[in-house]
C-alpha positions in Angstrom: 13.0 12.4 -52.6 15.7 11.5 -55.9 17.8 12.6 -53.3 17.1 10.1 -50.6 17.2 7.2 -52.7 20.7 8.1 -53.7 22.7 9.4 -51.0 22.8 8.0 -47.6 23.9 4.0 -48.3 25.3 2.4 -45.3 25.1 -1.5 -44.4 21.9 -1.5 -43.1 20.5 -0.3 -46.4 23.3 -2.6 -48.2 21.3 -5.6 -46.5 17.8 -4.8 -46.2 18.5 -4.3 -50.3 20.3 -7.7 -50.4 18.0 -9.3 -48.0 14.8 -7.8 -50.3 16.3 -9.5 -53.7 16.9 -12.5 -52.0 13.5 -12.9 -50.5 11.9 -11.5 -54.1 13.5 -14.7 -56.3 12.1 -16.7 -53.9 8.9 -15.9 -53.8 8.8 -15.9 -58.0 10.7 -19.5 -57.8 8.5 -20.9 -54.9 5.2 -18.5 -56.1 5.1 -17.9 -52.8 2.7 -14.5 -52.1 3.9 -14.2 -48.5 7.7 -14.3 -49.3 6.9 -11.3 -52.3 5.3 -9.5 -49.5 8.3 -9.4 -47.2 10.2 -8.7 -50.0 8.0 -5.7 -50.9 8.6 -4.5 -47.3 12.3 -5.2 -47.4 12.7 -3.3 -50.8 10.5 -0.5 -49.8 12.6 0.1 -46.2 16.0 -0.1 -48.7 15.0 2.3 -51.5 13.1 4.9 -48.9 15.8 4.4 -45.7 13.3 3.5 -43.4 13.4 1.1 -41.0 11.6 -0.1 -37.3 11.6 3.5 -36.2 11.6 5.8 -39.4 14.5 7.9 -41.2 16.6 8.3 -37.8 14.1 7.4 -35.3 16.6 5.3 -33.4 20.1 7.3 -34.1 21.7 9.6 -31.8 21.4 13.6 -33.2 24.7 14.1 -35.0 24.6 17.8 -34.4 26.0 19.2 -31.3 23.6 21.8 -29.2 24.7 25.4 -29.9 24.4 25.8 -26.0 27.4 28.5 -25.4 27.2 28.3 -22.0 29.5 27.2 -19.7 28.2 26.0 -16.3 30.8 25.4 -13.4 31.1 22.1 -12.0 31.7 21.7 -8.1 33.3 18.5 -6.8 33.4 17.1 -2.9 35.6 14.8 -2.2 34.4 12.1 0.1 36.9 10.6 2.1 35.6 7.0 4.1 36.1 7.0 8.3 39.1 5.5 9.1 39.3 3.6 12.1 
């Protein structure tokens, strides 16, 4: 878990992170328990590297397949009528 909180900073992190501080001043200046919840939410997706769809739910895999395989591709060529 250490390991997840440190490793792994991109911009979206970077500005949920930002976006979390922000909100939390805010919410202790305007004593505002709404705005500290947000901010809760937007710290807690920041330090765990969550977001709408979890840890990766939206990426594409980074790995390739380990699919050896080699299938054979045909091609037609399709001429139009001429006239």
């Amino acid at each position: 878990m250490v390991e997840n909180i440190l490793t792994g900073w991109n911009f979206m992190r970077w500005l949920r992170l930002g976006l979390g501080l922000f909100v939390t001043v805010q919410a202790v200046q305007l004593h505002d328990a709404l705005a500290g919840l947000v901010a809760a939410f937007f710290l807690f997706q920041a330090v765990t590297n969550t977001g709408c769809c979890g840890v990766g739910g939206c990426s594409i895999p980074s790995s390739k397949s380990n699919n050896k395989e080699s299938r054979e591709v045909d091609y037609e060529e399709i001429k139009s009528p001429r006239e």
